[in-house]
C-alpha positions as CSV (number, residue, x, y, z in Angstrom):
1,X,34.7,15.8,26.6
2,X,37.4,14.3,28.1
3,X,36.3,11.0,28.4
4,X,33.4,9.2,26.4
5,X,29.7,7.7,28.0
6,X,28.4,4.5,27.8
7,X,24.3,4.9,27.7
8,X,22.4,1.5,27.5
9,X,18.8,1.3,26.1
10,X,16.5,-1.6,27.5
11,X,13.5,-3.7,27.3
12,X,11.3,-5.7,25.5
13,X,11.2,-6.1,21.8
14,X,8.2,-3.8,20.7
15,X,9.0,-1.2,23.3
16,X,10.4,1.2,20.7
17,X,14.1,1.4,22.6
18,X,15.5,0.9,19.0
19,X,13.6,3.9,17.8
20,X,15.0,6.1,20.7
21,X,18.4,5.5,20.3
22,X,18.6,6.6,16.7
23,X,16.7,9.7,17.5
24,X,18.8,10.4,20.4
25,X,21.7,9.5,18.3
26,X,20.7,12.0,15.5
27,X,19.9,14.1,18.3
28,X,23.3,14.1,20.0
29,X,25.2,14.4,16.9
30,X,23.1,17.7,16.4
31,X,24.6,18.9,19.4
32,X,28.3,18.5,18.5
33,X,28.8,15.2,20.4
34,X,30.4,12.1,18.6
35,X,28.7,8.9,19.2
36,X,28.2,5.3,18.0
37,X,25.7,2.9,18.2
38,X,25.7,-0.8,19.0
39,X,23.7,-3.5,19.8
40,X,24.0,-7.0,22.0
41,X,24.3,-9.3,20.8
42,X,25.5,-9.2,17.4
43,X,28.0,-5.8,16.9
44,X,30.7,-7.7,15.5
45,X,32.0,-10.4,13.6
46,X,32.0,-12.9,16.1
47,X,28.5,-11.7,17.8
48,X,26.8,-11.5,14.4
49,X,27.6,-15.9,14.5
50,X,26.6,-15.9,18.0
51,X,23.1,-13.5,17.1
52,X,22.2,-15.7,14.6
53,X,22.5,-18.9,16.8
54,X,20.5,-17.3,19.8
55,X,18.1,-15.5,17.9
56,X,17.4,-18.2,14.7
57,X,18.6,-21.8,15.5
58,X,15.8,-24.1,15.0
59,X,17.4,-27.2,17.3
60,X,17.3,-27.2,21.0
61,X,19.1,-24.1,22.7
62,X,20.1,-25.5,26.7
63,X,19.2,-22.5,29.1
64,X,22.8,-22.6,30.0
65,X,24.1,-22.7,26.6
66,X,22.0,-19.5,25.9
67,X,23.4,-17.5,28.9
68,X,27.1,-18.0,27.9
69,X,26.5,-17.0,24.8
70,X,25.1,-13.6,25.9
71,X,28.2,-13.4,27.8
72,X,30.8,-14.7,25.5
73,X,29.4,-11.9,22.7
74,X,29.4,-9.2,25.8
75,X,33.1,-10.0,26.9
76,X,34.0,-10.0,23.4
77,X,32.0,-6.9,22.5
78,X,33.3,-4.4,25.8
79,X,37.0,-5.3,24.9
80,X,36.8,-5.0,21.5
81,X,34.2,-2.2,20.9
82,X,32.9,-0.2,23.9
83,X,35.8,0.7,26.1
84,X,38.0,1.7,23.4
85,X,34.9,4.5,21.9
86,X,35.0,5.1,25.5
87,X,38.2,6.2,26.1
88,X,38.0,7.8,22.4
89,X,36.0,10.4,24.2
90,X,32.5,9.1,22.0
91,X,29.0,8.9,23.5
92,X,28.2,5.4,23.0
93,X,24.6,4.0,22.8
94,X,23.8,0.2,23.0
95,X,20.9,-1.7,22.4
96,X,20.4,-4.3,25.3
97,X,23.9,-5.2,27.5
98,X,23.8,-6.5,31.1
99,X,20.7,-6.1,32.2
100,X,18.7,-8.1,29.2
101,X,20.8,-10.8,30.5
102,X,19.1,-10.9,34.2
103,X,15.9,-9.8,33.0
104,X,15.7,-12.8,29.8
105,X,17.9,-15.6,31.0
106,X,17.3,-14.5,35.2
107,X,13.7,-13.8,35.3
108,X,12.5,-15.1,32.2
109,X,14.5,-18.3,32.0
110,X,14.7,-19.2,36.1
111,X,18.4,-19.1,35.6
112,X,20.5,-18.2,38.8
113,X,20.1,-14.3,39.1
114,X,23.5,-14.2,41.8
115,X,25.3,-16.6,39.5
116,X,24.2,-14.2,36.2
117,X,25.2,-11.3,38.2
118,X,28.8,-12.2,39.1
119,X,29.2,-13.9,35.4
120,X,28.1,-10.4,34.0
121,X,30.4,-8.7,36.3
122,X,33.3,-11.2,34.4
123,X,32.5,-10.1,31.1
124,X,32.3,-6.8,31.5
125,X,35.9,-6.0,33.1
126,X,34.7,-3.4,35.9
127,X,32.5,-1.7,32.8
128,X,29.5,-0.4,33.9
129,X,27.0,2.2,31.9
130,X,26.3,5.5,33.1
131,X,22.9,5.4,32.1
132,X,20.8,2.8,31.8
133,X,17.3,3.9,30.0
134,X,13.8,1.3,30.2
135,X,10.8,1.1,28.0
136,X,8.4,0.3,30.0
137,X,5.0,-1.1,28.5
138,X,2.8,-4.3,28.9
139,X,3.8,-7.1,28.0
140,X,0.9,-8.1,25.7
141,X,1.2,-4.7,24.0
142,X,5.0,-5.3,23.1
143,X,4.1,-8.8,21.4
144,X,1.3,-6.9,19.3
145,X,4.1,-4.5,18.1
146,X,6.3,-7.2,17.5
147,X,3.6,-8.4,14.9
148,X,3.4,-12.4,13.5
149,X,7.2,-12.6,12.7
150,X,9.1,-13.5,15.8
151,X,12.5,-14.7,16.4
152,X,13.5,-17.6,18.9
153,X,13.4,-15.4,21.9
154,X,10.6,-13.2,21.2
155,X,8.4,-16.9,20.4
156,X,8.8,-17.9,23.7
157,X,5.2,-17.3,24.8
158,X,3.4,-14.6,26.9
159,X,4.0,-15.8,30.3
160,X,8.0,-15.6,29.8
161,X,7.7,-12.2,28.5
162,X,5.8,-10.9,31.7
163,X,8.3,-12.1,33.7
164,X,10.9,-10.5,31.9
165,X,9.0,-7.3,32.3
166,X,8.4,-7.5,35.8
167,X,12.4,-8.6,36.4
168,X,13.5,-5.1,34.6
169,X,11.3,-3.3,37.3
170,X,12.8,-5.3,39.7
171,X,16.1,-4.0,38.4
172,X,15.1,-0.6,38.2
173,X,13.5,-0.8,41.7
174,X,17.2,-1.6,43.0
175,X,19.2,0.9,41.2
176,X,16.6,4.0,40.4
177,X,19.8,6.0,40.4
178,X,21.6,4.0,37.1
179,X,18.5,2.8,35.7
180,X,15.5,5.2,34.4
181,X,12.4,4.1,33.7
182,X,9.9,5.7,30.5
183,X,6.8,5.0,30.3
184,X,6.9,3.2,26.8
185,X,3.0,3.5,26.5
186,X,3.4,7.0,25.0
187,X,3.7,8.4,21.5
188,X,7.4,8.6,20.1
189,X,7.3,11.9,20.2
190,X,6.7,11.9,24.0
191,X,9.1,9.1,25.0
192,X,11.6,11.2,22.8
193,X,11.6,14.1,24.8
194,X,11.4,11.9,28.7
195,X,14.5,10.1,27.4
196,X,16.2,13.9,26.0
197,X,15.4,15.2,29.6
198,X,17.2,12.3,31.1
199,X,20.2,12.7,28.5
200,X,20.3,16.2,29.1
201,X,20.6,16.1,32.5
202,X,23.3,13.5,32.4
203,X,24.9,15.8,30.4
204,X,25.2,18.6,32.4
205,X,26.2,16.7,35.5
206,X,27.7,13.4,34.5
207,X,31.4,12.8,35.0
208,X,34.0,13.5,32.0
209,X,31.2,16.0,30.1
C-alpha cells in the first residue's frame, strides 16, 4: 500500500458502530494491513478536554458553542493524527468525523446545514474519507441499547435523536457512492460480515491499495 485509507464509522450511539470497527480492525490486521483507530471527538490531548466538555458539562452548552467545538477537536485531530497515518500508508478507522457534525448539530440541533458544511470543509484541509460506513437502526431501539446512563448528548430526548437518524439518511441519500448504509437491526455477526463485504470491496478497487 502506497498510500494509507481513511474509513469513517457512523451513527447513533447504540448502533453497534463501535463494535464494528474493532472487529474490522482485528480483522484487517489479520490480513496484513496496518491500521489505527480513532475516535471524534476526543483522540488526543486537546480533544480528550474538549470530549469531556461536550459530552459531561453540567452548565448551559450554546448550540453554537457546541458546533465549534466539534470542529476545533476535528481541525486539530486531521492535522495532527489522520493525515499523517495517512500518508504513513495505515488504514485508518474513526469513530464519528464530519458527518456526526451535520447529522447532531445540522439536523438534530437546527443549526445551518450550508454554514456546517463549508465550516467542515475548513477543518478538514481538503480531507475527505474513502469510506464512510452507517448503522442504521431506530431510533428508540438505539436509546434502549444505550441503557439508563447517558451522556449530555445522548440525554437530549427522543425527538432529537430521530432527527439525527433521519439527517444521516439524508446524507446517505446524497452521496450513496461515499456513504454505505447497514442495516444495524441485525445480529453482530451479520453487520460484521455486510460491513467486511463493503471493506473488501474497497479494497480491491480503492485508490492507493
Amino acid at each position: 500500500m502506497q498510500k494509507g485509507l481513511f474509513i469513517t464509522f457512523e451513527g447513533a450511539d447504540g448502533s453497534g458502530k463501535t463494535t464494528q470497527l474493532n472487529l474490522i480492525k482485528n480483522y484487517l490486521e489479520e490480513k496484513g494491513f496496518e491500521v489505527v483507530i480513532t475516535r471524534e471527538p476526543g483522540a488526543l490531548d486537546i480533544g480528550q478536554k474538549i470530549r469531556n466538555i461536550l459530552l459531561h458539562h453540567e452548565g448551559i452548552v450554546a448550540d453554537r458553542c457546541e458546533m465549534f467545538l466539534f470542529l476545533a477537536d476535528r481541525a486539530q485531530h486531521v492535522e495532527t493524527f489522520i493525515k499523517p497515518a495517512i500518508n504513513q500508508g495505515k488504514i485508518v478507522l474513526c469513530d464519528r468525523h464530519t458527518d456526526s457534525t451535520i447529522a447532531y448539530q445540522g439536523y438534530g440541533r437546527g443549526q445551518n446545514i450550508s454554514l456546517l458544511t463549508e465550516l467542515n470543509k475548513i477543518a478538514v484541509n481538503g480531507l475527505i474519507p474513502d469510506l464512510t460506513l452507517l448503522y442504521d437502526v431506530a431510533a428508540d431501539v438505539a436509546q434502549l441499547r444505550v441503557g439508563n446512563e447517558k451522556d449530555r448528548m445522548e440525554s437530549a430526548g427522543i425527538e432529537f435523536h430521530k432527527k439525527v437518524r433521519n439527517g444521516y439518511l439524508e446524507l446517505q441519500k446524497n452521496e450513496p457512492e461515499r456513504i454505505k448504509l447497514i442495516n444495524a437491526n441485525n445480529s453482530i455477526e451479520t453487520v460484521f460480515e455486510d460491513t467486511k463485504n463493503i471493506i473488501i470491496k474497497l479494497l480491491e478497487h480503492g485508490e492507493g491499495v
